[in-house]
N, CA, C and O atoms as a GROMACS GRO file, in nm:
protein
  352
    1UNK      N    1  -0.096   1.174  -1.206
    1UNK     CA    2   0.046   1.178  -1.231
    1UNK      C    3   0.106   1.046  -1.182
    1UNK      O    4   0.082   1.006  -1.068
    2UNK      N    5   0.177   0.986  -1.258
    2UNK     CA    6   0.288   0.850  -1.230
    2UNK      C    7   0.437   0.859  -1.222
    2UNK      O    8   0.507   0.886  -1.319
    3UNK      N    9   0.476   0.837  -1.118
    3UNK     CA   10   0.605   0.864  -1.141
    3UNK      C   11   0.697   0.734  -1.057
    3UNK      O   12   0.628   0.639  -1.019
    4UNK      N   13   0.805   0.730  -1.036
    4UNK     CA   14   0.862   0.613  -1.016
    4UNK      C   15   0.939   0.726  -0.862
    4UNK      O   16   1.011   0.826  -0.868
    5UNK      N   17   0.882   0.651  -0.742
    5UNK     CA   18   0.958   0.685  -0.633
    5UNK      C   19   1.017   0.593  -0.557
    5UNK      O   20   0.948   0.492  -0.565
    6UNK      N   21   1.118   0.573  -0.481
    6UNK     CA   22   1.184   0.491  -0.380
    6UNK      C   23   1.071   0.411  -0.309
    6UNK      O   24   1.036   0.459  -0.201
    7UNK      N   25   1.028   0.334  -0.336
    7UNK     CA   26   0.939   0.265  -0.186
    7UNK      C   27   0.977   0.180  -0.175
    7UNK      O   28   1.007   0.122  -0.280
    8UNK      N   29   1.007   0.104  -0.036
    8UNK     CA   30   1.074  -0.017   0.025
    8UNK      C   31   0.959  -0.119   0.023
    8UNK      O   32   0.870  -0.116   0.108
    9UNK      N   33   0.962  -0.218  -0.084
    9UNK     CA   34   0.823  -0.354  -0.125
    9UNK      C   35   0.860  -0.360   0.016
    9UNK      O   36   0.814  -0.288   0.105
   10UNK      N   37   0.947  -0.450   0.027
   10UNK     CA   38   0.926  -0.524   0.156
   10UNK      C   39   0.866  -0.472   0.257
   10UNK      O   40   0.832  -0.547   0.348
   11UNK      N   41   0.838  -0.326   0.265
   11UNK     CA   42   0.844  -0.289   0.416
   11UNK      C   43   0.672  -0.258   0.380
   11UNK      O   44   0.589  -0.256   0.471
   12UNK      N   45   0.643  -0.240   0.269
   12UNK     CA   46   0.469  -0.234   0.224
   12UNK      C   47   0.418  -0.363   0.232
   12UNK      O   48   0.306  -0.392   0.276
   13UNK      N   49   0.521  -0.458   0.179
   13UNK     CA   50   0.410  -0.573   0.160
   13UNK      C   51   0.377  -0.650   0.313
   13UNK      O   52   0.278  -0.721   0.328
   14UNK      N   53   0.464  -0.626   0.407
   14UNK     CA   54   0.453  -0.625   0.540
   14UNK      C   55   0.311  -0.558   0.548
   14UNK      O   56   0.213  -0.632   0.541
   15UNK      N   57   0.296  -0.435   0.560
   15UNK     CA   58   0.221  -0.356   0.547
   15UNK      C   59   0.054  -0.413   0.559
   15UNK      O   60  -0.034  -0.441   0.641
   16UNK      N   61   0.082  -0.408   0.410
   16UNK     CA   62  -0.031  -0.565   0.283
   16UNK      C   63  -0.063  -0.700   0.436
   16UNK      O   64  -0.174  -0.722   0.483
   17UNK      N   65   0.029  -0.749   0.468
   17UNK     CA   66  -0.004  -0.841   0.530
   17UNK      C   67  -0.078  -0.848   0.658
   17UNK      O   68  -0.158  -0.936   0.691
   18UNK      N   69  -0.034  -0.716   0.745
   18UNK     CA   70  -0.076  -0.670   0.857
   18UNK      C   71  -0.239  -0.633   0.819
   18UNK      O   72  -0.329  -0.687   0.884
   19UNK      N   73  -0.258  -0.574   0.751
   19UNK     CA   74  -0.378  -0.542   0.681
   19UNK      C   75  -0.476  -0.644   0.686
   19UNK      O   76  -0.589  -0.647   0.735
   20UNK      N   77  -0.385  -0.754   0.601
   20UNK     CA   78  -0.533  -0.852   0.549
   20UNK      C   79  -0.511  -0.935   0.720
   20UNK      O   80  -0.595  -1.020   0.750
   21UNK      N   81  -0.427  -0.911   0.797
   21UNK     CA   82  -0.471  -0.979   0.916
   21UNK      C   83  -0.561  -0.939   1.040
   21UNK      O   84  -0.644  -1.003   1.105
   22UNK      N   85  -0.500  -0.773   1.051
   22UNK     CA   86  -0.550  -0.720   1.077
   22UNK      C   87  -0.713  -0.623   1.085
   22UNK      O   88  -0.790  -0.585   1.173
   23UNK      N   89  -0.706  -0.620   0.993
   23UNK     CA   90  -0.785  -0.514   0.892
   23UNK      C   91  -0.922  -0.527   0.919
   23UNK      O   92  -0.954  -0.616   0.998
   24UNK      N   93  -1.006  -0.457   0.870
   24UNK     CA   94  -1.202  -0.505   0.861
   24UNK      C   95  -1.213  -0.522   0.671
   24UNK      O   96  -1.211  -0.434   0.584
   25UNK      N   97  -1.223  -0.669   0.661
   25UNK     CA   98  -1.300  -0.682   0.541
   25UNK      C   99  -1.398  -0.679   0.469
   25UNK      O  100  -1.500  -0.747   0.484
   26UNK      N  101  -1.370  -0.573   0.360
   26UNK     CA  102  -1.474  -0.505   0.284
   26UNK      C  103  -1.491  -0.555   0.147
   26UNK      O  104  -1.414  -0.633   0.090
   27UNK      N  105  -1.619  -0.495   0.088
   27UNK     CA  106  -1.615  -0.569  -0.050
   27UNK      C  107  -1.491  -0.500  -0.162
   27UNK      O  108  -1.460  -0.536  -0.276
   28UNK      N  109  -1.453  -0.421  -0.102
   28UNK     CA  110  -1.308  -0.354  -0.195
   28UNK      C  111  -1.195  -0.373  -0.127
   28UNK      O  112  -1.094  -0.324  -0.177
   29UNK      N  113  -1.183  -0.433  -0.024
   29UNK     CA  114  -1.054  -0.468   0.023
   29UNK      C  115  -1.012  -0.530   0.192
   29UNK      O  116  -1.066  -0.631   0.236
   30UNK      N  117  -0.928  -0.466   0.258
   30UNK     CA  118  -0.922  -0.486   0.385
   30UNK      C  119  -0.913  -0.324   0.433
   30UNK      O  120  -0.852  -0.258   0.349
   31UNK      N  121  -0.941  -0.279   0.500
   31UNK     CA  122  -0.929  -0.163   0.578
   31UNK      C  123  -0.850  -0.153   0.714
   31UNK      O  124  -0.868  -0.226   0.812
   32UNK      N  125  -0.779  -0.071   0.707
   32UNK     CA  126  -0.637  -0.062   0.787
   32UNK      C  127  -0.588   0.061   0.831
   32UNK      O  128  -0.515   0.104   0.742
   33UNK      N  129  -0.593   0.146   0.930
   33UNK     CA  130  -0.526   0.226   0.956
   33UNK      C  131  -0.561   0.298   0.877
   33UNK      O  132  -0.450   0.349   0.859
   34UNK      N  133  -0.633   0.357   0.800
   34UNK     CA  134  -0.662   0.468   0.684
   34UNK      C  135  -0.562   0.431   0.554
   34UNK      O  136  -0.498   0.511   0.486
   35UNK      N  137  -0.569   0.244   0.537
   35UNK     CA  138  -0.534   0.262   0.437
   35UNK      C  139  -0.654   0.153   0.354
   35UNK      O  140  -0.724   0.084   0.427
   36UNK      N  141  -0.673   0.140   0.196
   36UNK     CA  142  -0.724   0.013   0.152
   36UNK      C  143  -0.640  -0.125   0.070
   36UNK      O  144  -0.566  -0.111  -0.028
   37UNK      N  145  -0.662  -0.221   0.120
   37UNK     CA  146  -0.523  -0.279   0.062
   37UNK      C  147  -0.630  -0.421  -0.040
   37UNK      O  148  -0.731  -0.474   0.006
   38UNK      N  149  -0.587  -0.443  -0.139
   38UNK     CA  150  -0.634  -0.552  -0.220
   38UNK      C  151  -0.556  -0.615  -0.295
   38UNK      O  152  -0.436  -0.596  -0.278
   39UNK      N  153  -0.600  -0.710  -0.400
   39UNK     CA  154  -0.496  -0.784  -0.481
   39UNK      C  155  -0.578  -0.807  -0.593
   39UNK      O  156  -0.700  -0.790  -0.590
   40UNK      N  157  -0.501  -0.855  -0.715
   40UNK     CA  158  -0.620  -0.891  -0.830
   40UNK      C  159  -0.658  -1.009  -0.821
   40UNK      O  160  -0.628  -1.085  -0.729
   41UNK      N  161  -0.733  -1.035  -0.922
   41UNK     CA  162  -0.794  -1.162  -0.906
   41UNK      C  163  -0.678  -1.326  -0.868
   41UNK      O  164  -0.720  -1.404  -0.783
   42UNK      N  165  -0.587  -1.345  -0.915
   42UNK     CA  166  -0.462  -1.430  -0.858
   42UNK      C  167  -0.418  -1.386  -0.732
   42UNK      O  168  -0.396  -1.469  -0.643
   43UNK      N  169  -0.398  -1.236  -0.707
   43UNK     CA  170  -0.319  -1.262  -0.593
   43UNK      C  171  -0.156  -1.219  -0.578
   43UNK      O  172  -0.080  -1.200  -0.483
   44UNK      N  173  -0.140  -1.212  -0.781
   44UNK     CA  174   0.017  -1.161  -0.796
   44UNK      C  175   0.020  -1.010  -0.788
   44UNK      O  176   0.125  -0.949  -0.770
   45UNK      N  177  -0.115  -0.940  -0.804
   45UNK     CA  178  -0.092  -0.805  -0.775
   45UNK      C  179  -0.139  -0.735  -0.641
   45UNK      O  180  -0.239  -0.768  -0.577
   46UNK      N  181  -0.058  -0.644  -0.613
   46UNK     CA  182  -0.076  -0.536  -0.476
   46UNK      C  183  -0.162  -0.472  -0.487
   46UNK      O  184  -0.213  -0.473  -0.599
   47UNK      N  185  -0.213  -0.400  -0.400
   47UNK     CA  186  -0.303  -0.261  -0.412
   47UNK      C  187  -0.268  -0.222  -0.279
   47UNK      O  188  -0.278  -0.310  -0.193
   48UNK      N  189  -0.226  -0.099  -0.243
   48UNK     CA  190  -0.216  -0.026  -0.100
   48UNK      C  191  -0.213   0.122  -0.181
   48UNK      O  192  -0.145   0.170  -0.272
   49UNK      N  193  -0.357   0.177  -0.072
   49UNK     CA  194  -0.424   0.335  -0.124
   49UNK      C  195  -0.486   0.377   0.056
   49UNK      O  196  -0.567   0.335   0.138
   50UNK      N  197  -0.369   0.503   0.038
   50UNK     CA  198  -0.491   0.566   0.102
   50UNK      C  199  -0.543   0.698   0.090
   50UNK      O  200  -0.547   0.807   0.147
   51UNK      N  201  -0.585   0.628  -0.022
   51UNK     CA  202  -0.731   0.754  -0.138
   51UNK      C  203  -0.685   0.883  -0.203
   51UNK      O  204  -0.755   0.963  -0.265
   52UNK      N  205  -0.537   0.891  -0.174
   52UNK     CA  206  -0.460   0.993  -0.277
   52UNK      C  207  -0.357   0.944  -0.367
   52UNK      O  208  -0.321   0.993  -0.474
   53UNK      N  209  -0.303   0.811  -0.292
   53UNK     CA  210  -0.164   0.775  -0.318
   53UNK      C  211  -0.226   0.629  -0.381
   53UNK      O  212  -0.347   0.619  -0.356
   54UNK      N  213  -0.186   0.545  -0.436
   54UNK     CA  214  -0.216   0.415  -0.458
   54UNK      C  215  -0.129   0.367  -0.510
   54UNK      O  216  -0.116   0.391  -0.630
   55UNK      N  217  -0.004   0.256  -0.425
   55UNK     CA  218   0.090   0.168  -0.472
   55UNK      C  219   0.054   0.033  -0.520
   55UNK      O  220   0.004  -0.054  -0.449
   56UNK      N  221   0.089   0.022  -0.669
   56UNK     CA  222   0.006  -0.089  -0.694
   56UNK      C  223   0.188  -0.175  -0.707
   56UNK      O  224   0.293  -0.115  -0.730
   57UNK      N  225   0.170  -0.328  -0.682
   57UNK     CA  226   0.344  -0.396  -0.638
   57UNK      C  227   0.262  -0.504  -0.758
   57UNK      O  228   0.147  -0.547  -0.769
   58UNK      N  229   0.377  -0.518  -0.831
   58UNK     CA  230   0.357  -0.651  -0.927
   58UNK      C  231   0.428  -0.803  -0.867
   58UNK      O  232   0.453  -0.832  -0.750
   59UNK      N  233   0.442  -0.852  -0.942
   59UNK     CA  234   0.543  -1.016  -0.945
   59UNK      C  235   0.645  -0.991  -0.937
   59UNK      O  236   0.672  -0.935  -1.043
   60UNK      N  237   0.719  -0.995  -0.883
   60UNK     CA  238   0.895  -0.970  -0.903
   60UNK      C  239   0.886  -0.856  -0.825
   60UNK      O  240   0.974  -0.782  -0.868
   61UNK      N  241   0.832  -0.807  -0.740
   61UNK     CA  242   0.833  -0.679  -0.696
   61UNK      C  243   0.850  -0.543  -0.748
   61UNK      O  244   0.880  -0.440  -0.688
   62UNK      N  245   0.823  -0.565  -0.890
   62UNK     CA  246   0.815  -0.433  -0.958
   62UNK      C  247   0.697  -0.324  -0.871
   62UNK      O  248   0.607  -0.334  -0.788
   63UNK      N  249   0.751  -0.244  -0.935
   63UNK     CA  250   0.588  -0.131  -0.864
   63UNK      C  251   0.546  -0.021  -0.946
   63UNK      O  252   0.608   0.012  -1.046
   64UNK      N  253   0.449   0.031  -0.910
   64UNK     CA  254   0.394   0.191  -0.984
   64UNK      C  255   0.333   0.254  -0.800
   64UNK      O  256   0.291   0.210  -0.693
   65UNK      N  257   0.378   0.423  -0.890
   65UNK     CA  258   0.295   0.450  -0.774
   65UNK      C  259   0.232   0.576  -0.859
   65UNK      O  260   0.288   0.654  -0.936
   66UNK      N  261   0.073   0.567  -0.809
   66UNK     CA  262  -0.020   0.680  -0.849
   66UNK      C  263  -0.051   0.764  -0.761
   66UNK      O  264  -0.129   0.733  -0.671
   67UNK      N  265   0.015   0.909  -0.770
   67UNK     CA  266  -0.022   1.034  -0.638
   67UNK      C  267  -0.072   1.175  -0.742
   67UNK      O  268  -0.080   1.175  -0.865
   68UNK      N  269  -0.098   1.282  -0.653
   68UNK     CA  270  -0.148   1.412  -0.753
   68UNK      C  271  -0.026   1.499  -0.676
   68UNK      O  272   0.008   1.596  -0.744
   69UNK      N  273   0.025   1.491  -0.586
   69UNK     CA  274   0.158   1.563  -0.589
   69UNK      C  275   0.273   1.482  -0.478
   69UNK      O  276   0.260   1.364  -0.447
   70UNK      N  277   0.372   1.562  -0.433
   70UNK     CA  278   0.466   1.503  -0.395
   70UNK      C  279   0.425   1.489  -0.221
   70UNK      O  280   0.435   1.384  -0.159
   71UNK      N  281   0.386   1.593  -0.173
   71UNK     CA  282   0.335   1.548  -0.051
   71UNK      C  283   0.232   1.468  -0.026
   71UNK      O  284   0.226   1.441   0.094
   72UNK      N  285   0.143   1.416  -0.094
   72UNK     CA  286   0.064   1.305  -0.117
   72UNK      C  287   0.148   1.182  -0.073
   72UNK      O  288   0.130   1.101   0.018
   73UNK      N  289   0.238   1.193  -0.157
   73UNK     CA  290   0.339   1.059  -0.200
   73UNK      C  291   0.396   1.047  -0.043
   73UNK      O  292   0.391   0.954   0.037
   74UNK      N  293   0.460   1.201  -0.030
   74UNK     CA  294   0.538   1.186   0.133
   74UNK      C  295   0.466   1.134   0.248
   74UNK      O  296   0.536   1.065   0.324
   75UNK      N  297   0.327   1.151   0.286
   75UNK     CA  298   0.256   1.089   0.372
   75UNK      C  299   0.211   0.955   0.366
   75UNK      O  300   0.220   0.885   0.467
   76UNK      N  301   0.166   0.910   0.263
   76UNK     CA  302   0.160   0.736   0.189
   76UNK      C  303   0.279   0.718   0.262
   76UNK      O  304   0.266   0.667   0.374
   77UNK      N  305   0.413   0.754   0.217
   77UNK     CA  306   0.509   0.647   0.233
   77UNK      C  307   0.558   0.678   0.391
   77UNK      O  308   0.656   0.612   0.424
   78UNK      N  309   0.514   0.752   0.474
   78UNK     CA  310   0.557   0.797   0.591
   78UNK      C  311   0.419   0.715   0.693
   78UNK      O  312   0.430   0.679   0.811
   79UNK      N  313   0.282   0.702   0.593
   79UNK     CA  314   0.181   0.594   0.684
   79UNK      C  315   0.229   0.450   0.671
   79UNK      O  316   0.203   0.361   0.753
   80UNK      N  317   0.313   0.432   0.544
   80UNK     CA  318   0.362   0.314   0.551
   80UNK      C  319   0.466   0.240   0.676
   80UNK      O  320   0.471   0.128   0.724
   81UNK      N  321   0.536   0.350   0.694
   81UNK     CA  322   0.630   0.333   0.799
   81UNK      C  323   0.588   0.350   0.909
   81UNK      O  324   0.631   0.291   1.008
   82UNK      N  325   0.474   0.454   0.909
   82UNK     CA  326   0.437   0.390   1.089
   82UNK      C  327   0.379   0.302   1.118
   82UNK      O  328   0.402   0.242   1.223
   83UNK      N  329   0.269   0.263   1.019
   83UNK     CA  330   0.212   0.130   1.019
   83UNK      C  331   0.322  -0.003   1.054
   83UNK      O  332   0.297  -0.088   1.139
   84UNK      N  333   0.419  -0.001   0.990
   84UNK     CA  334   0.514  -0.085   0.959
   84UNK      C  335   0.567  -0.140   1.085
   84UNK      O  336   0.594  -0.258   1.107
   85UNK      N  337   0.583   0.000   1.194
   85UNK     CA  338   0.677  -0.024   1.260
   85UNK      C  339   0.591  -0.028   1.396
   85UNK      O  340   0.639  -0.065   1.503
   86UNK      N  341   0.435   0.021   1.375
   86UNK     CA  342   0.329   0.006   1.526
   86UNK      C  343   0.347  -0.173   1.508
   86UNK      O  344   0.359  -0.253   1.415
   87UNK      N  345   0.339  -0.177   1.682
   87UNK     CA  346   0.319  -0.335   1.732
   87UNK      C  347   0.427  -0.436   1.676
   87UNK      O  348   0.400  -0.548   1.718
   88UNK      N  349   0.515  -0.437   1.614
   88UNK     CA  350   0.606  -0.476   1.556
   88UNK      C  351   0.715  -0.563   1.623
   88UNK      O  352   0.811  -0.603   1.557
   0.00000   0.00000   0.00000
């Protein structure tokens, strides 16, 4: 299921960044806090999943987000924010 929910880029792509600094690098991404975060081959696309939810962030900060229900979605965006806001 795809649907278009509120998520704050900025406060993910923070997120994204903490990750690739943070993180243990794998051949699929960086690993973070129970999340996986990647980019495509350039670099203009996002990837932040953790394995139910997957926010993919374009150029311009467009976004999609892929979940199988709504509490899926609610915990993604509630790991986003604690992530966001640990060590900060």
């Amino acid at each position: 299921m795809e649907k278009e929910h509120k998520i704050d880029v900025k406060q993910a792509l923070r997120v994204f960044d903490k990750a690739t600094r943070e993180g243990e690098k794998r051949d699929d991404g960086w690993h973070y806090r129970g999340l996986t975060c990647s980019t495509d081959f350039d670099g203009y696309t996002v990837f932040i999943s953790d394995g139910r939810a997957q926010l993919t962030v374009f150029f311009h900060n467009k976004y999609t987000v892929d979940y199988g229900n709504p509490l899926e979605l609610q915990e993604f965006v509630d790991l986003l924010a604690k992530i966001d806001r640990a060590d900060s």
